[in-house]
C-alpha positions as CSV (number, residue, x, y, z in Angstrom):
1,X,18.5,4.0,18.7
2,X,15.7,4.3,16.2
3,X,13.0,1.5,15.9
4,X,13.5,-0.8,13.2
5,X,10.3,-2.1,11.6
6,X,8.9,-4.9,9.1
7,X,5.7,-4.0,7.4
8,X,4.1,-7.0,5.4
9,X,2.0,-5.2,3.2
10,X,-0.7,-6.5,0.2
11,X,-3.5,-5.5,-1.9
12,X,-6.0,-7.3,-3.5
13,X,-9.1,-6.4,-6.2
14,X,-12.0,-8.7,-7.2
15,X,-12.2,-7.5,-10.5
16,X,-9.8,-4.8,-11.6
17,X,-11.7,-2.2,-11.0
18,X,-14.0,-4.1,-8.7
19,X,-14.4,-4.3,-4.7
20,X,-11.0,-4.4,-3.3
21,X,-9.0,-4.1,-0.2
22,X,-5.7,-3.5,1.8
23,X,-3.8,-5.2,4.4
24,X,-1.2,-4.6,6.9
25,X,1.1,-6.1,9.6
26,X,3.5,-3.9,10.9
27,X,6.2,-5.7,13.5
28,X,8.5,-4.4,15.7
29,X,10.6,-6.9,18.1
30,X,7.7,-9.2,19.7
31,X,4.8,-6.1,18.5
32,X,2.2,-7.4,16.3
33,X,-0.4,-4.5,14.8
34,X,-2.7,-5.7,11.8
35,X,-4.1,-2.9,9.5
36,X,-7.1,-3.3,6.8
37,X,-9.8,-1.9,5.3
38,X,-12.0,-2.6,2.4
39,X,-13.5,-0.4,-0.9
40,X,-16.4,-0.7,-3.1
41,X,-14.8,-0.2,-6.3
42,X,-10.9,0.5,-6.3
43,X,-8.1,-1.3,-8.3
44,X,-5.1,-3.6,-6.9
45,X,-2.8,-1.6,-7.6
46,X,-4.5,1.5,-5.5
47,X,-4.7,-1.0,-2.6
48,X,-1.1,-2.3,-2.9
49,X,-0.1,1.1,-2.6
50,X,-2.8,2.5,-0.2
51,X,-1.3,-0.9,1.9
52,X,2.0,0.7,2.4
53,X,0.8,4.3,3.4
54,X,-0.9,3.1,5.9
55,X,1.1,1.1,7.2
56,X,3.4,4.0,7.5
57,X,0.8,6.3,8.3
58,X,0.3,3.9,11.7
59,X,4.5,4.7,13.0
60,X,3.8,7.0,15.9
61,X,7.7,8.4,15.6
62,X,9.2,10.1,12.6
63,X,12.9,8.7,11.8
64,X,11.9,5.1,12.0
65,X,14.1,2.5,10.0
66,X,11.6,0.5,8.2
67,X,11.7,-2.7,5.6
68,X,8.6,-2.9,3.6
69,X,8.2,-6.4,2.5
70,X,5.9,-6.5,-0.4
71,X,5.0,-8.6,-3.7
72,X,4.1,-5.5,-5.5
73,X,6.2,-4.8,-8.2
74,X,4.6,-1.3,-8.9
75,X,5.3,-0.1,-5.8
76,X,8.9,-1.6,-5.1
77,X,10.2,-0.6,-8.8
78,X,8.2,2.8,-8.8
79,X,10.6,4.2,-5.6
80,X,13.6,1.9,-6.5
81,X,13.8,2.1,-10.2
82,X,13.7,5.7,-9.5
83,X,9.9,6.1,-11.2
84,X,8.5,7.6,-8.6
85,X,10.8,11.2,-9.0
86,X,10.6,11.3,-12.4
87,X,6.6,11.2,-12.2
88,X,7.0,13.9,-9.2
89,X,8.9,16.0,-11.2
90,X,6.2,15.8,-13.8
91,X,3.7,16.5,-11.3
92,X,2.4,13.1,-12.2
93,X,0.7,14.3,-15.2
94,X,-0.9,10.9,-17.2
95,X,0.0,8.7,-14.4
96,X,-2.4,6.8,-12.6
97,X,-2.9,6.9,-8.9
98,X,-1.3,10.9,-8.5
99,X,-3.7,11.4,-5.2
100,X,-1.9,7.9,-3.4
101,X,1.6,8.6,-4.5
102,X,1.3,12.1,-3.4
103,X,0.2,10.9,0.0
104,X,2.9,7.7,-0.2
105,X,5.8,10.8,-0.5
106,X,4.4,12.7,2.4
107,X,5.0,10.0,4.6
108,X,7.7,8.1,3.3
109,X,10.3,11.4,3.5
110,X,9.6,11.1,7.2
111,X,11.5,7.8,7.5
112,X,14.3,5.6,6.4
113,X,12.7,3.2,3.9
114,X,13.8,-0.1,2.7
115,X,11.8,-2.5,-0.1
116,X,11.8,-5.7,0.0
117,X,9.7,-8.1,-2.9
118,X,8.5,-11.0,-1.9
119,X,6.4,-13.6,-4.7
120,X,3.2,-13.6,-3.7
121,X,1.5,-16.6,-3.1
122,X,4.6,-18.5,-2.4
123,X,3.4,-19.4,1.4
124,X,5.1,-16.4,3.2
125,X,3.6,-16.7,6.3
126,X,3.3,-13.1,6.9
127,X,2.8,-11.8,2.7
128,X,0.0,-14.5,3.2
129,X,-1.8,-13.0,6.5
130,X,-1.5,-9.2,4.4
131,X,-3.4,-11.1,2.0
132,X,-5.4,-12.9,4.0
133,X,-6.2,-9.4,5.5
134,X,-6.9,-7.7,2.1
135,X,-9.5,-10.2,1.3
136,X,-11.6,-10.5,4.3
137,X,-11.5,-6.3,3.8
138,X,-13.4,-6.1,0.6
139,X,-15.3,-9.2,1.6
140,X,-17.1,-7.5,4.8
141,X,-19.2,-5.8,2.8
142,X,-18.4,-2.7,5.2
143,X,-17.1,-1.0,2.0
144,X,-15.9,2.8,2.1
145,X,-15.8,4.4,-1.2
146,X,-12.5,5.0,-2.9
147,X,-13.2,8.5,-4.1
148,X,-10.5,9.5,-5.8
149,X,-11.0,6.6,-8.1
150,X,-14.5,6.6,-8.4
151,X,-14.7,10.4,-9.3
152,X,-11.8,10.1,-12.1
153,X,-13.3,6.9,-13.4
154,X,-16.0,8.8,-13.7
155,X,-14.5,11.7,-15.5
156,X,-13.0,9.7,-18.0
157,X,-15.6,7.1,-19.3
């Protein structure tokens, strides 16, 4: 039988672009594991997204039946609405974010993937602890650099 998963996954940005960070809890039966990690100058939704690959990036087995819980409407309607192929067929030429969604398909093939949206700050305990999570990243002030972003940014200003 293959594992069936819940990831509660969020992003936030203070400032769009601005510091920003990711956050993570991926359960499994009584299995808690909390992901996150903070950026210097990123946008929310590169840490929305960057939340779910990692999340998925953490499943030790391939195959794994997994419900993504989320209050990102750019990620949710990007794979459901059927976005996300159109753009790949494109090679994701003029759309934002090309390096993360790449990476988000790489690992999202390997498993059986489920959205589910979720309003955000609507005291879901666990949307609120991704949150939580995403915050405290970018607060640390241990801040890796986003370099994708900042090297494109940096290209086009």
């Amino acid at each position: 039988m293959k594992p069936e998963i819940i990831i509660y996954t969020d992003g936030a940005a203070s400032g769009n672009p601005g510091p920003g960070g990711y956050g993570a809890v991926l359960t499994y039966g009584g299995y808690e594991k909390e992901l996150s990690k903070g950026f210097r100058k990123t946008t929310n939704n590169r840490m929305e997204l960057l939340a779910v690959i990692v999340a998925l990036e953490a499943l030790k087995n391939d195959g794994c039946i997994v419900t993504v819980v989320s209050d990102s409407k750019y990620v949710i309607d990007a794979v459901e609405k059927g976005w996300l192929k159109d753009w790949q067929k494109k090679d994701f030429k003029k759309k934002k974010n090309p390096d993360l969604w790449k990476r988000f398909l790489k690992v999202y093939n390997k498993h059986n993937v489920m959205f589910q949206w979720v309003k955000g700050h609507s005291n879901h305990p666990f949307n609120e602890r991704a949150d939580k999570l995403a915050v405290q990243a970018y607060k640390s002030g241990n801040l890796d650099i986003d370099e994708y972003y900042e090297q494109t940014e940096t290209i086009q200003e």
